[in-house]
N, C-alpha and C positions, 0 to 999 in steps of 0.2 A: 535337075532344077532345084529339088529342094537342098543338096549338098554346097552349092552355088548361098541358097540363102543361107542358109547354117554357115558357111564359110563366112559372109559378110557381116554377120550378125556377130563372132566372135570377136574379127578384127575391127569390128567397133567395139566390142568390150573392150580390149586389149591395150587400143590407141586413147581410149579414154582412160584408161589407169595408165599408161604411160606417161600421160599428159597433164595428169594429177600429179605422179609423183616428182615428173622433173620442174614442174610450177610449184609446188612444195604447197604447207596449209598454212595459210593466211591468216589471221588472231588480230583481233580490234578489241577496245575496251572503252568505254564509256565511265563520267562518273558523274551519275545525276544530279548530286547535290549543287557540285559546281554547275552544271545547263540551269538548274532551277535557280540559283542565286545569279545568272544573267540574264535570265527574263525579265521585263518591263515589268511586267502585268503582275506575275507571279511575287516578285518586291513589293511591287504599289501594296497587293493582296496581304501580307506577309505583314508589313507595318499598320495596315488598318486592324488585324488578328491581334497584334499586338499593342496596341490602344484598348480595345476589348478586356486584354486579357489583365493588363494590370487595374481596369476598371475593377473587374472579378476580384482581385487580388484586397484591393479597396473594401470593398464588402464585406469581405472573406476577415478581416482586420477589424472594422468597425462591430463584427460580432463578438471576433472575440477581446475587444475592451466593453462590449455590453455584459460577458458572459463574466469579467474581472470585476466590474462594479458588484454585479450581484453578489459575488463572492463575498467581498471586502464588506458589502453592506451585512451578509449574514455572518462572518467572522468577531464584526462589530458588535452585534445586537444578539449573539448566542446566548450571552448568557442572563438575558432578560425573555429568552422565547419559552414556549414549553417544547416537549420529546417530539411532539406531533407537529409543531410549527416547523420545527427545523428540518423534519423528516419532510414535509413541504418543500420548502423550499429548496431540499437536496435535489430532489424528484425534477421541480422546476430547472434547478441549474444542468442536472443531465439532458433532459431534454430540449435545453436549447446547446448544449454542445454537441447530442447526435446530430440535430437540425444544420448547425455549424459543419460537421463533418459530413455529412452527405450534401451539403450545398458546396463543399469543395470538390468531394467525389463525384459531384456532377459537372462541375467546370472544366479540372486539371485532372480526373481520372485517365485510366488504359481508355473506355469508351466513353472520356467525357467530351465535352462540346469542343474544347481546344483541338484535339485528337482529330477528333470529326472534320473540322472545318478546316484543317491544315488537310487531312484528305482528302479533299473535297478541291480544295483549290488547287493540290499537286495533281491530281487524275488527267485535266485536258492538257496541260502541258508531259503529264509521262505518255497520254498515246500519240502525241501529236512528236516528241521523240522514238518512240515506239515505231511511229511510219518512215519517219526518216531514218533511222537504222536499218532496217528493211529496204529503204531506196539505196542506200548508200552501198550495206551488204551486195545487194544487186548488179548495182551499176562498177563496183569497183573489187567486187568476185571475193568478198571474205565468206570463210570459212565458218568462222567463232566471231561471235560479239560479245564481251560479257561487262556487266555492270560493276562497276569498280567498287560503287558505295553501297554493295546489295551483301546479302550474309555471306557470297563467295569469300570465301579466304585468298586473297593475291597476294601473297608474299613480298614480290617482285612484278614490276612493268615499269617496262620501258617509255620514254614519253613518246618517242616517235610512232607508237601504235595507240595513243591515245586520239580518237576522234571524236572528243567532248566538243572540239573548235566548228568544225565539222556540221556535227548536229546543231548547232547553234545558229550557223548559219543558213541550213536549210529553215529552220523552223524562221528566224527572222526574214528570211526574203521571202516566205509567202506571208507573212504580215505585211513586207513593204510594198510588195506588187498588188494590194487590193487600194492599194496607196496613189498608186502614180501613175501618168499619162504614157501617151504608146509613146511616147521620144523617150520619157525616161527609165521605162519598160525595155527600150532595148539598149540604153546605156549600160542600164544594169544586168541586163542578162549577158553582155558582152565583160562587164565586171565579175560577173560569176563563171564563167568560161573560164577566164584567166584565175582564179583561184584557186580551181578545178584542175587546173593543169601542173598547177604547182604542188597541190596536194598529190597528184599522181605522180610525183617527180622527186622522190625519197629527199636528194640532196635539195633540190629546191625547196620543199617543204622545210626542213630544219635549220636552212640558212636564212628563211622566212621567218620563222618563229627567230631565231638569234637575233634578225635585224629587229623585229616588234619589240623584244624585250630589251636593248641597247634604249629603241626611241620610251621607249614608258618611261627609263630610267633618264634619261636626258629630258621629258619632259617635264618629271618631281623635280629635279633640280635646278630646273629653270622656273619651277612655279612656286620655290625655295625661296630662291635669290629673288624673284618678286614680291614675292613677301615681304622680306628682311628688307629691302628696299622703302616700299611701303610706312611696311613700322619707322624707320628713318624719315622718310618725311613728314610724317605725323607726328612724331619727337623736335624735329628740326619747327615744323610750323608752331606747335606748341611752345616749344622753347622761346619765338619770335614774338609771339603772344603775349608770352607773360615780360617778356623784359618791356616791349613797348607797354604795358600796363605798369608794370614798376616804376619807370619813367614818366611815366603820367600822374602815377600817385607822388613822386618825390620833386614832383616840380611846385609843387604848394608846400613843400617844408621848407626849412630854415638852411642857411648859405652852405655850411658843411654839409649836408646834405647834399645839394647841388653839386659839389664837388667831388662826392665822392660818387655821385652819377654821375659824374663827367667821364672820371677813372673806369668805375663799372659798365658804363655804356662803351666805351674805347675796347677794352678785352670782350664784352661779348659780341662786337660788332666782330673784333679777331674772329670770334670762334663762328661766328654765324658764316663768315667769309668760307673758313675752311669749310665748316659742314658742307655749302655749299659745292664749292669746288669736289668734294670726296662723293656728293651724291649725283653731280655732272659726269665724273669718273664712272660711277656705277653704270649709268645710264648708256655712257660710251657703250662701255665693256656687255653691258645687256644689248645692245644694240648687233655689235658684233656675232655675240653667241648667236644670236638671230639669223644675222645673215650664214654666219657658219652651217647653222641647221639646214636655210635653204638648201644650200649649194651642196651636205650630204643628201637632202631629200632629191633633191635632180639628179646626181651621181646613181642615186636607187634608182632611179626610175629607168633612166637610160640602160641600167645594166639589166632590170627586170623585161625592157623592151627588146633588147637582145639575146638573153635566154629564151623567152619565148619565141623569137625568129629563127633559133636554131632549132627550138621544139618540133617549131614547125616546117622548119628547112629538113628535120631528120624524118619525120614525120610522112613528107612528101617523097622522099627519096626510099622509105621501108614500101610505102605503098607503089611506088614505079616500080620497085623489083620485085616484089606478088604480083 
């Protein structure tokens, strides 16, 4: 009997190194900085610290043009003082410059208040990353996770093992789910399933990320040309502005005048036409990229509809043959 357990006890040692090494070790990296510069809260927090801080900075300045006056005023008057006034007033000017410098070193030191409260603010969002690493290590069998913007030295990493995206999205969807009702509770949990599956799906995942960074870039560039746009018709209206106001002003001068509005209104009415006509054109043409976008964004959708079918067609088919 006991040989029996001793035998089973081995070949589970065995089959679990086996199975270790032909699943090989698995390496994720994180890089904090970027998760904390996508948080909400952590921004909001960050720019209010930063109000604060050039207040401090303010202070910090208005000392020292109090601590220049003195100066300028004793450099001024030295030579009307006695040995003992001036020795005074030295006295006085050092200690309102140590004063000055330890009210810096309490603001912008290693443990001054900036230091402090930038701690203080990153902590619940690093443990609240911190679990989600831990879930994610769990649920998708990593090895190693290391912190990209931590003292590690990374020479090199690859982006496809970066799960900065990842964590981001777990820490956001339990913000959004204290959010929303059970309909859209399970919308979004069905949204987060399909993300899930793509992140488990090496090539899907990095044909994901190519297509998000294709749309970023088509979206600055359409929010480019609306701009430029924009500015064109607010030159265009402006321009329309001032000529009917010149026209109003040269209607009370004298006959050559009048005629030469007649002239000058004739060519700008020309250009007012064209502008026109060239910012109907734009408008076309914006219009189309518009619909272009759709018709890629539907093209995505359908084919993201159909790799998940086949996920789930193979899916189904691993699990009939175990």
């Amino acid at each position: 009997m006991r040989k029996q357990i001793l035998f089973l006890f081995l070949a589970t040692i065995v089959g679990n190194t086996i199975y270790s090494q032909s699943r090989g070790t698995r390496v994720g990296y994180i890089d904090m900085e970027y998760i904390l510069q996508n948080v909400p809260n952590y921004t909001e927090a960050t720019s209010q610290l930063e109000i604060k801080a050039q207040k401090w900075k303010q202070e910090i300045e208005a000392k020292k043009i109090e601590i220049n006056k003195v100066k300028d005023a004793l450099n001024a008057e030295k030579v009307l003082l006695t040995k003992a006034l001036i020795e005074e007033r030295e006295t006085e000017i050092k200690f309102l410059e140590t004063q000055m410098l330890d009210y810096q070193q309490k603001r912008f030191g290693t443990n001054g208040d900036l230091m402090i409260q930038k701690s203080q603010m990153a902590k619940p969002i690093q443990d609240q990353v911190f679990t989600a690493v831990q879930d994610i290590a769990e649920a998708k069998k990593y090895d190693f996770i290391f912190d990209k913007s931590s003292n590690l030295t990374m020479l090199f990493a690859a982006n496809r093992f970066d799960i900065s995206d990842q964590v981001l999205r777990v820490i956001n969807r339990a913000d959004k789910r204290e959010q929303l009702t059970k309909k859209q509770l399970e919308a979004q949990e069905a949204k987060d399933n399909k993300e899930d599956a793509i992140d488990d799906n090496e090539f899907l995942s990095e044909r994901q990320k190519a297509l998000d960074e294709k749309k970023a870039a088509r979206d600055k560039a359409l929010e480019e040309r609306r701009a430029a746009q924009e500015l064109k018709k607010k030159e265009y209206e402006d321009r329309k502005a001032q000529i009917l106001a010149d026209r109003e002003d040269k209607k009370n001068g004298t006959v050559s005048a009048n005629t030469t509005t007649t002239s000058t209104s004739a060519e700008d009415t020309t250009k007012l036409s064209d502008e026109a006509a060239q910012q109907k054109l734009d408008e076309a043409k914006a219009q189309k990229l518009e619909e272009r976008k759709k018709i890629l964004e539907d093209r995505k959708k359908a084919l993201e509809e159909r790799r998940m079918k086949i996920l789930q067609e193979r899916d189904s088919i691993k699990k009939s043959r175990e």
